[in-house]
MARDO-972688 format. One line per 4 residues: number of its first residue (from 1); for each residue x, y, z of N, C-alpha, C, CB. Coordinates in steps of 0.2 Angstrom, whole numbers, plus 2048, in hexadecimal, padded with zeros to 3 digits. Glycine has a CB too. Layout:
% MARDO-972688
NUM	X,Y,Z,X,Y,Z,X,Y,Z,X,Y,Z  ...
//
This chain:
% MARDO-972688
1	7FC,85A,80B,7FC,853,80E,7F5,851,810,801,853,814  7F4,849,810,7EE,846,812,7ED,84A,819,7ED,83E,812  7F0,848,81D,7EF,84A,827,7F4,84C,827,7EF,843,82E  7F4,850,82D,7F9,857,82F,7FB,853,836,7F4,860,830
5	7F7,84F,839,7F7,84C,841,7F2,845,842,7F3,853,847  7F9,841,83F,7F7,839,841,7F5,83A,845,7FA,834,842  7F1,832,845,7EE,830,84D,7F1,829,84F,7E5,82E,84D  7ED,827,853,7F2,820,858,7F5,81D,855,7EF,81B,85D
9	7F9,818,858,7FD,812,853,7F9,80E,851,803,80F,855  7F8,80D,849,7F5,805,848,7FA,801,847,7EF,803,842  801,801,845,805,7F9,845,80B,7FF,847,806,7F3,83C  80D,7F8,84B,815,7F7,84C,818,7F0,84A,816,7F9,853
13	81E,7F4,847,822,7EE,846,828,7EE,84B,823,7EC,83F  82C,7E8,84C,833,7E7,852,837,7E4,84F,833,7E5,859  83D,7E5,84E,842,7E2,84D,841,7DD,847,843,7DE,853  83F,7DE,840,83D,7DC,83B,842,7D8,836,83B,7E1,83A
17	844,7D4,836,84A,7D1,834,846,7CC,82D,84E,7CC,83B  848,7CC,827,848,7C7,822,84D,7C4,821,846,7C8,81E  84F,7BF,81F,857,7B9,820,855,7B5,818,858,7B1,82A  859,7B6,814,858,7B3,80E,85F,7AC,80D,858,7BA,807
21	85E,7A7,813,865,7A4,812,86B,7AA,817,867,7A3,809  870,7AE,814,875,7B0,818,871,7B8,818,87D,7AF,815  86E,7B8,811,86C,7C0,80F,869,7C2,813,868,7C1,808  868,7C8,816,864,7CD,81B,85F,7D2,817,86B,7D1,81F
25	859,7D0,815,856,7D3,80E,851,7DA,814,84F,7CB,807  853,7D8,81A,850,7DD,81E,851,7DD,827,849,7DC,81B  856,7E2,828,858,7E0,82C,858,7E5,833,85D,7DF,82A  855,7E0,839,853,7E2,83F,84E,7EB,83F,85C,7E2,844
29	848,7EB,83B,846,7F0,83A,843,7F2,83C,846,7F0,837  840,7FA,841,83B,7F9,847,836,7FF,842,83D,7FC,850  82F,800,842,82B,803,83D,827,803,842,829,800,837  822,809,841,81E,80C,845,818,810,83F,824,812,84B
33	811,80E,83E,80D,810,839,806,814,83F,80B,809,834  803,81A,840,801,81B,842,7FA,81F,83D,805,81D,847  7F4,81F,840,7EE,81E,83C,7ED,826,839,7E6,81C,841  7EB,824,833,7EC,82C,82D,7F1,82D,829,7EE,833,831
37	7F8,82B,82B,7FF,82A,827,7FD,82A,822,804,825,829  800,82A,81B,804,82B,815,80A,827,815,805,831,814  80C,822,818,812,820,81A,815,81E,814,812,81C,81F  81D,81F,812,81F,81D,80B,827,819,80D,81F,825,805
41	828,815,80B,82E,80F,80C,830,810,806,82C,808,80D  839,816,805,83E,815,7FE,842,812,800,841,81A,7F9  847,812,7FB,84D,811,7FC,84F,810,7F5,851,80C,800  853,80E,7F2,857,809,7EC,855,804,7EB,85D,806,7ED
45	853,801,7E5,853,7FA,7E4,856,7F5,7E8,854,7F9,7DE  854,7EF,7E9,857,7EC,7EE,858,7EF,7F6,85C,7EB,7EC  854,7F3,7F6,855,7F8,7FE,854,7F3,805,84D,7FE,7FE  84C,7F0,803,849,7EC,807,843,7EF,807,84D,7EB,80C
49	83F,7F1,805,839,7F7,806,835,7F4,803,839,7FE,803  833,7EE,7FE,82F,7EC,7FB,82E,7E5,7FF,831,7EB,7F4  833,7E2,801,834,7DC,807,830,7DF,80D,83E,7DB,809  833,7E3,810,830,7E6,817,827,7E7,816,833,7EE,817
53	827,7E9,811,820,7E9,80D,81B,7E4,80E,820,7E9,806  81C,7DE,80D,81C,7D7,80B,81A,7D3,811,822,7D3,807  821,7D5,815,81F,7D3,81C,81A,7D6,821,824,7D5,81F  818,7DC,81E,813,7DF,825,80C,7DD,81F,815,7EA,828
57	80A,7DC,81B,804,7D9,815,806,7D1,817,806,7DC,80B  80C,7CE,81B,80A,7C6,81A,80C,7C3,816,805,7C5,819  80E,7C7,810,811,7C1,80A,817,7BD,80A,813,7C4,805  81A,7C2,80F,821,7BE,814,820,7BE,819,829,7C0,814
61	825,7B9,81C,827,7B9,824,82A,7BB,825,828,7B5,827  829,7BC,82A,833,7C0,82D,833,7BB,831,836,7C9,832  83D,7BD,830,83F,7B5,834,840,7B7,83B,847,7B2,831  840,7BF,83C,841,7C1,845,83C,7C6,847,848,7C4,847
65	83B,7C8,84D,835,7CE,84C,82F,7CB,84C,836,7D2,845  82D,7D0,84D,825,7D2,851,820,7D8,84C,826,7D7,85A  81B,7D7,84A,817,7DD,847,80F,7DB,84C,815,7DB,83D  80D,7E2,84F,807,7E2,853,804,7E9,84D,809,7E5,85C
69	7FC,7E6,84F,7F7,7E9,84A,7F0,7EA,850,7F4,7E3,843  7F1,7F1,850,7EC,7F2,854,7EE,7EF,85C,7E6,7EE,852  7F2,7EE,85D,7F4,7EC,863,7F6,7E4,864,7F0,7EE,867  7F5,7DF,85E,7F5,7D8,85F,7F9,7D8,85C,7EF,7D4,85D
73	7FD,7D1,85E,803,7CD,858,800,7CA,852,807,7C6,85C  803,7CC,84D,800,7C9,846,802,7C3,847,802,7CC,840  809,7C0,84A,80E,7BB,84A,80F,7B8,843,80C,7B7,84E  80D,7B2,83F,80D,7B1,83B,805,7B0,835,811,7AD,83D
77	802,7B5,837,7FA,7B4,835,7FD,7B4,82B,7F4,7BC,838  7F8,7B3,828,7F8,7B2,820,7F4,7B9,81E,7F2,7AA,81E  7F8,7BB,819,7F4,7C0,813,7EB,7C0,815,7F6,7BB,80A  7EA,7BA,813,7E2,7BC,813,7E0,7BC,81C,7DC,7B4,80E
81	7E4,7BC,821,7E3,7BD,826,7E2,7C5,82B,7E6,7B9,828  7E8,7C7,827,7EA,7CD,825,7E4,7D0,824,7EF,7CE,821  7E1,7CF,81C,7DE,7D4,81C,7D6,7D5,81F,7DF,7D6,816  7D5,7CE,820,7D0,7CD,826,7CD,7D3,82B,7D2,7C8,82A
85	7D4,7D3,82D,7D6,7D7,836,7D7,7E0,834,7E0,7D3,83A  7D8,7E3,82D,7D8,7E9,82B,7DE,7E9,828,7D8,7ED,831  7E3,7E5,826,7E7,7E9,821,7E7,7E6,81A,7EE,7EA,823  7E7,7EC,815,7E5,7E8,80F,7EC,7EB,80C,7DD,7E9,80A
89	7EC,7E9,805,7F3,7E7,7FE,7F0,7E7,7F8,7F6,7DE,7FF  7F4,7ED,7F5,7F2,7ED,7F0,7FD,7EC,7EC,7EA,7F6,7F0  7FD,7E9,7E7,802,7E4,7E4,804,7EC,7DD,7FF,7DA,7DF  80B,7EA,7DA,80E,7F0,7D7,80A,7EE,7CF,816,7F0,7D7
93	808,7E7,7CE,805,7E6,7C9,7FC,7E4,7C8,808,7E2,7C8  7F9,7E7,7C5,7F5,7E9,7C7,7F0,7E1,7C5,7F3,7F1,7C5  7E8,7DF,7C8,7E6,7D8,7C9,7E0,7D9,7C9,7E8,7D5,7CE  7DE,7DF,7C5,7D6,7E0,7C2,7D2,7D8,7BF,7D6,7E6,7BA
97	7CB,7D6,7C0,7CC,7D1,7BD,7C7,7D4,7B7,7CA,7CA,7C1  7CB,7D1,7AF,7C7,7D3,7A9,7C1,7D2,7A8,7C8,7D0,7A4  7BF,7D4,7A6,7B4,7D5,7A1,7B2,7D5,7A7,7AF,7CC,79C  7B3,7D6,7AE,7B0,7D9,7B2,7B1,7E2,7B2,7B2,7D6,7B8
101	7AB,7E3,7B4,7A8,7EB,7B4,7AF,7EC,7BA,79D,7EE,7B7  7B0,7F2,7B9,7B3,7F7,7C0,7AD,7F5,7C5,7B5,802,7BE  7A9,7F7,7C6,7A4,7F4,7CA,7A3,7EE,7CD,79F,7F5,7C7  7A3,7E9,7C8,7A4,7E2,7CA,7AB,7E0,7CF,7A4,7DE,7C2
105	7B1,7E3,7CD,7B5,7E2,7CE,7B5,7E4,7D5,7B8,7E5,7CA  7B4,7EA,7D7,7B2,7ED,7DE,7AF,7EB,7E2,7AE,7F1,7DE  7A6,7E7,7E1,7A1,7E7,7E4,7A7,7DF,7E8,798,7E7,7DF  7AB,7D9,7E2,7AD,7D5,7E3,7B2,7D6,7EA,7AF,7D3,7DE
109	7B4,7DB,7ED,7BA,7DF,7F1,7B7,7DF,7F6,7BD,7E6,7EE  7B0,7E2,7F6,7AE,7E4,7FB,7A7,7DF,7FF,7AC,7EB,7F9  7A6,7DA,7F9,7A2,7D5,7FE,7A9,7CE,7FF,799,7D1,7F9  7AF,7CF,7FD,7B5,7CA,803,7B4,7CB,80A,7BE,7CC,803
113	7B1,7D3,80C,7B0,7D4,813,7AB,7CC,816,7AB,7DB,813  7A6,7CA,812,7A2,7C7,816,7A3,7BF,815,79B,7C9,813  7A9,7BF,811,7AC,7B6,812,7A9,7B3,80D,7AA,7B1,81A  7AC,7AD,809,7A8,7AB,805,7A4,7A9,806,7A9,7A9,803
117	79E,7A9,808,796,7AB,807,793,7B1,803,793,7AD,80D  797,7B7,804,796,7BC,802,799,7BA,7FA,799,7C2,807  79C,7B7,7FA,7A1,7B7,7F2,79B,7B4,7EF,7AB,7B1,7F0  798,7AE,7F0,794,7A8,7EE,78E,7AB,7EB,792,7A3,7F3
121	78A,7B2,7ED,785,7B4,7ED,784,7B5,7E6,785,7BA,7F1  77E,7B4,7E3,77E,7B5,7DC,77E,7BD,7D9,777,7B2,7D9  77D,7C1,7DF,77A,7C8,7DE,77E,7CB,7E5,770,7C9,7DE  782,7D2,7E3,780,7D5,7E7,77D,7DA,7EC,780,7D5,7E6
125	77E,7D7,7F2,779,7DD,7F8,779,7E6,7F5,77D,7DF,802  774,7E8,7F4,774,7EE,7F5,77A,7F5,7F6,770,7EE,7F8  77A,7F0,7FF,77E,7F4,7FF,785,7F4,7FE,77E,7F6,802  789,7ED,7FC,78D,7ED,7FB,78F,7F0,7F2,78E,7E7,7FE
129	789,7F0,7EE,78A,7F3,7E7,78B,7FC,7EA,782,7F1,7E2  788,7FF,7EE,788,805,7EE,78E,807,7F3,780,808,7F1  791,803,7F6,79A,802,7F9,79E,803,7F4,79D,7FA,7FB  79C,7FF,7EF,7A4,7FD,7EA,7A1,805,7E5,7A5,7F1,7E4
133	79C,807,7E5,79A,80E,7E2,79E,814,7E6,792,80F,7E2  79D,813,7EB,79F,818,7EF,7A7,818,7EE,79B,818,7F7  7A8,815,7EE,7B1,813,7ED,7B4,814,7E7,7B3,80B,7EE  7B0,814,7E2,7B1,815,7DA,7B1,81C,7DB,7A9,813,7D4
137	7AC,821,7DD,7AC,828,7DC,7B2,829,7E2,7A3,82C,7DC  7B5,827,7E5,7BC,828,7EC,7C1,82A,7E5,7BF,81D,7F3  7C2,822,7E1,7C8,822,7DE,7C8,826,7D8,7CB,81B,7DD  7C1,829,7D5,7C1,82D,7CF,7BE,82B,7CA,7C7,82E,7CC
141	7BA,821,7CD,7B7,81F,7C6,7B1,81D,7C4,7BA,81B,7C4  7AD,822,7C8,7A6,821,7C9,7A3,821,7C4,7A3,827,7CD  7A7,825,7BE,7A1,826,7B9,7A4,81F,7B5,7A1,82E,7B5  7A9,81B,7B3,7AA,815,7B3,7A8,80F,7B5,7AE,815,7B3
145	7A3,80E,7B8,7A2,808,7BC,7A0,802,7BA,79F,809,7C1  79D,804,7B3,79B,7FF,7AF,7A0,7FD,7AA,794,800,7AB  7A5,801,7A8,7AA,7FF,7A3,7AD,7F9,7A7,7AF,803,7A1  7AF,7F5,7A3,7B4,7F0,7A2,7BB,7F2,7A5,7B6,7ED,79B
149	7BC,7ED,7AA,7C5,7EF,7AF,7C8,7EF,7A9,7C9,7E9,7B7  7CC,7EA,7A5,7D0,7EB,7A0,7D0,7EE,79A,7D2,7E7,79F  7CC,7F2,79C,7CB,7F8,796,7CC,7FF,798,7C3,7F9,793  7D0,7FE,79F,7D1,804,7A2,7DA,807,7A1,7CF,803,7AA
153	7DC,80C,7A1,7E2,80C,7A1,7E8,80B,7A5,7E2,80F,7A0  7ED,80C,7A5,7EF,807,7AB,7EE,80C,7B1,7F8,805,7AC  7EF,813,7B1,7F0,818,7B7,7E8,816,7BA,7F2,822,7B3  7E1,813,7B4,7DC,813,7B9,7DB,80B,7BC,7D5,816,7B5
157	7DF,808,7B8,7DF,7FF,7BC,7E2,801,7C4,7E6,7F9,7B7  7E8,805,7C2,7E8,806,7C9,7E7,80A,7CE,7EB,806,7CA  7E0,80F,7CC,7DC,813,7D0,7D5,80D,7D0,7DB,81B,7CB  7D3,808,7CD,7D0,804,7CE,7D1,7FE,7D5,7D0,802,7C8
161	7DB,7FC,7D5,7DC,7F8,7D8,7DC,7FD,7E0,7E1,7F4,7D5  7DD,803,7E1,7DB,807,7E7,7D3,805,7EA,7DC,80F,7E4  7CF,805,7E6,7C9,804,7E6,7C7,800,7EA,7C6,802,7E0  7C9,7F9,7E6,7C9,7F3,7E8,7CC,7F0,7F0,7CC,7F2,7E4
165	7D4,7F3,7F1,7D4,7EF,7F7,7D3,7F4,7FD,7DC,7EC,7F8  7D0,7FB,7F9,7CA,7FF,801,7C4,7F9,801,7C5,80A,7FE  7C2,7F5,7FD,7BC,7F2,7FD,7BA,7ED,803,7BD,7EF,7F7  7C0,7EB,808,7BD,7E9,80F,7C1,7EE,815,7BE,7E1,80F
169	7C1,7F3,811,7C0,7FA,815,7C6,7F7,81B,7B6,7FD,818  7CC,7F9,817,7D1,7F6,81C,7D5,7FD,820,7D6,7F0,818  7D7,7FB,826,7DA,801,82B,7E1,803,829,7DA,7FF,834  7E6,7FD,825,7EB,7FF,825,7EB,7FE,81C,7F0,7FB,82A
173	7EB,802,815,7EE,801,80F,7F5,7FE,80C,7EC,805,80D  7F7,7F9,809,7FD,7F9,809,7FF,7F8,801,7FE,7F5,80E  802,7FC,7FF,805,7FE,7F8,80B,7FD,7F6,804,804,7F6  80C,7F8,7EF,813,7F6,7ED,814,7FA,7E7,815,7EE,7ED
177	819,7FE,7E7,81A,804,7E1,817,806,7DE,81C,804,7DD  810,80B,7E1,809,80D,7DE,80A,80F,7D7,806,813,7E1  810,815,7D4,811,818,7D1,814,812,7CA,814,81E,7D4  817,80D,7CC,819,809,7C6,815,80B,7BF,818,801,7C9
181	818,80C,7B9,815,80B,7B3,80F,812,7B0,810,804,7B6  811,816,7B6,80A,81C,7B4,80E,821,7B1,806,81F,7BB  80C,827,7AD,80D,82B,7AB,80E,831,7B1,809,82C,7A7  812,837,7AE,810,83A,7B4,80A,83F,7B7,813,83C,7B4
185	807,83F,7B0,7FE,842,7B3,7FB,83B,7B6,7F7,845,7A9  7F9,835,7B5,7F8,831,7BB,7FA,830,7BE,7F7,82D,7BC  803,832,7C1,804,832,7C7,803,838,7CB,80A,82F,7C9  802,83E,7C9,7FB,845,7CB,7F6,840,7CF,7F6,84B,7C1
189	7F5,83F,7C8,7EE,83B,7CD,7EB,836,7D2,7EA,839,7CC  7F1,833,7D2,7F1,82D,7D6,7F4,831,7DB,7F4,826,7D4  7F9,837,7DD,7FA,83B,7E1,7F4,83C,7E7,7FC,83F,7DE  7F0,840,7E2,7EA,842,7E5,7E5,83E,7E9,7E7,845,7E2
193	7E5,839,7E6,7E1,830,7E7,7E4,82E,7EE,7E4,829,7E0  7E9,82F,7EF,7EC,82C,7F6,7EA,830,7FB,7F3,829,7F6  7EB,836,7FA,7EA,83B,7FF,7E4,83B,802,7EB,842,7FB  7DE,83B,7FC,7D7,83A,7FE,7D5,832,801,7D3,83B,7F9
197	7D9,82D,802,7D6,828,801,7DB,827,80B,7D7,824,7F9  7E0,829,80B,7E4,82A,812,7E1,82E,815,7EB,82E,812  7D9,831,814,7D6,833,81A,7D3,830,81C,7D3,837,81A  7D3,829,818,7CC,824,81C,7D2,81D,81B,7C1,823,815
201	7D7,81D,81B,7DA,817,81B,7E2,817,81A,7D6,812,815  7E6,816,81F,7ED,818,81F,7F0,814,81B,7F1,818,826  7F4,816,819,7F9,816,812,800,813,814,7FB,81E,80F  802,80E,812,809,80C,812,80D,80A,80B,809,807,815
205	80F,80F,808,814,80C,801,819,80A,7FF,815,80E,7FE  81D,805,7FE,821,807,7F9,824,80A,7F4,820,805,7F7  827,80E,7F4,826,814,7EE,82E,814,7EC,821,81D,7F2  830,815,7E4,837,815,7E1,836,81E,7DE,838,80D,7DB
209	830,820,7DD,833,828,7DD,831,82F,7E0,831,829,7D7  839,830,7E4,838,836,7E7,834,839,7E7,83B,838,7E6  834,83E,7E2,82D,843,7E2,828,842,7E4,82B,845,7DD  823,83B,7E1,81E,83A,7E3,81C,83A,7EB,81D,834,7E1
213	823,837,7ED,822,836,7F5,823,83C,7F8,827,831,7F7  827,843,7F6,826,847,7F9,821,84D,7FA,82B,847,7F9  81D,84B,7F3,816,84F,7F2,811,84B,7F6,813,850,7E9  811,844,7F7,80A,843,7FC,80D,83E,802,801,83F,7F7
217	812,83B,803,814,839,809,812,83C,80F,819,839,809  811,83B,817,810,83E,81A,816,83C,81F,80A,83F,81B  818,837,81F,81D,836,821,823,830,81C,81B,834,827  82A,82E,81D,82E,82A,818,832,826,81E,834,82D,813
221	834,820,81C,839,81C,81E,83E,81A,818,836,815,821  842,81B,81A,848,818,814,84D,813,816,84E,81F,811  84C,80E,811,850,808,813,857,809,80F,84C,801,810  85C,804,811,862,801,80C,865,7FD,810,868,807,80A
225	867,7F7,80C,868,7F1,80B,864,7ED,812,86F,7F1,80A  85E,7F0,812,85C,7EC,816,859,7F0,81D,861,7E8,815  85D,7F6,81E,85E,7F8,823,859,7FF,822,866,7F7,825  855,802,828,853,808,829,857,80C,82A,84F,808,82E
229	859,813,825,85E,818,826,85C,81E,826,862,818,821  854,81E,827,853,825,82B,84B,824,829,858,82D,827  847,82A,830,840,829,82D,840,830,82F,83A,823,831  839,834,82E,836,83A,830,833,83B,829,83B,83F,832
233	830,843,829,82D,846,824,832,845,81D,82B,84E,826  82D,845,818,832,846,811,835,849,811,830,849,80C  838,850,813,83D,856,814,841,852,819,83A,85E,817  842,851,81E,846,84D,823,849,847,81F,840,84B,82A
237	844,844,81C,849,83E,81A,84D,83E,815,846,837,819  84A,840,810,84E,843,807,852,849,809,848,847,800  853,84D,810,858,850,810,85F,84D,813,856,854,812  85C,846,816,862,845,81A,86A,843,818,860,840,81E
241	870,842,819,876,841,814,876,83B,813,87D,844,816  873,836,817,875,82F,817,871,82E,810,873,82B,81D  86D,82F,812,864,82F,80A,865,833,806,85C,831,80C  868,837,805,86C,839,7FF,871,836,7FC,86F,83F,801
245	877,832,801,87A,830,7FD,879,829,7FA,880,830,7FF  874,826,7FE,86F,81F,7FB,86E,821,7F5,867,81C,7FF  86A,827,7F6,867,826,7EE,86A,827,7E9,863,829,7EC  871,82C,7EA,876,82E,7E6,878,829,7E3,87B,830,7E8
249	87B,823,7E5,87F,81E,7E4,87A,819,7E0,882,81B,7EB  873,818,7E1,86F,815,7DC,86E,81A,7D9,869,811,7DE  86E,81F,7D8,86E,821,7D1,872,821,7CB,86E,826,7D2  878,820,7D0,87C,81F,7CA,880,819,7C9,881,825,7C9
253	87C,814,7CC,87C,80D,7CB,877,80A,7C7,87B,80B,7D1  872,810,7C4,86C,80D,7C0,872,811,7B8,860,810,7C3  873,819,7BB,877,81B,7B2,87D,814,7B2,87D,827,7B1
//
């Protein structure tokens, strides 16, 4: 595991409610993320885990509830406010931009820090080029930095987009189905990619496959229909009978 012994809390959420009209797509849910974590969010399709996601990144509102970051109300702050303040988002599809170098792509990530002034620059800072380097050789793609992002394969587009939203070195990471689309030698390596990368920036996933989550999670929350049905370590939650029979029943809801 990345950490053996989290540290303090950086977010909490209370009473978390999403209301889609009558639908309850996430309901009255209390979360607790504390600095170091690995934290992974399953359940079933349609759980609510991808929603819950969305909400603490900003891309939704919740219609009830409270999320504190660092100790402040996010209340209704925006995505790009979010990641201002420390938590960043990285999506299940990946948003490399083409004929830009993995480098280009990076150095772009890591001068958002300085507001658009920094984007406008024709060149640049030094040290922001030797940032988005030091973050290339983090995610495995140091020796890549001049190839072209869409010349990469998917497993490294999305070791590229890891890159990227460390690029304004955010305190909370937040991930929607890392493993979507990869083989399973890149999800080996994107294993190992989070682990190292949860020592310098806490981890919140999404995640639809077990295993993955129970080789580098450090902790799980499991949703259904919306609802939180158990949290603790990987072993504690994939053992429990309620979360057993969640996953039973989508299993053989997908044969």
């Amino acid at each position: 595991m990345a950490v053996t012994e989290p540290g303090p809390v950086l977010l909490t959420a209370r009473g978390i409610t999403v209301a889609f009209g009558r639908f309850l797509a996430v309901a009255a849910v209390d979360f607790e993320v504390r600095e170091g974590e690995l934290h992974a969010l399953v359940g079933p399709n349609g759980a609510g885990k991808s929603t819950f996601l969305n909400v603490l990144g900003g891309q939704i509102l919740q219609t009830a509830g409270e999320i504190e970051f660092l100790g402040r109300p996010l209340g209704r702050t925006t995505p790009h406010r979010r990641a201002r303040i420390g938590i960043g988002r990285s999506f299940q599809l990946t948003s490399v931009i083409a004929g830009f170098s993995c480098l280009e792509n990076v150095v772009l990530a890591v001068e958002a820090r300085h507001g658009m002034l920094g984007m406008l620059r024709a060149r640049p800072r030094g040290e922001d080029a030797q940032r988005a380097r030091e973050l290339l050789d983090l995610v495995g793609l140091g020796s890549r930095a001049e190839v072209p992002a869409d010349e990469l394969g998917h497993g490294q587009q999305k070791q590229l987009e890891v890159a990227m939203a460390l690029g304004r070195g955010p305190r909370i990471l937040l991930l929607d189905e890392p493993t979507s689309g990869l083989t399973e030698h890149e999800r080996q390596s994107l294993g190992g990619l989070l682990q190292r990368v949860a020592g310098r920036s806490t981890i919140v996933m999404a995640e639809h496959d077990v295993e993955f989550v129970r080789r580098v999670a450090t902790r799980v929350t499991a949703f259904n229909l919306g609802r939180k049905i158990a949290e603790g370590s990987p072993d504690q939650v994939f053992e429990d009978p309620t979360v057993k029979e969640v996953f039973l029943r989508g299993a053989a809801a997908v044969a």
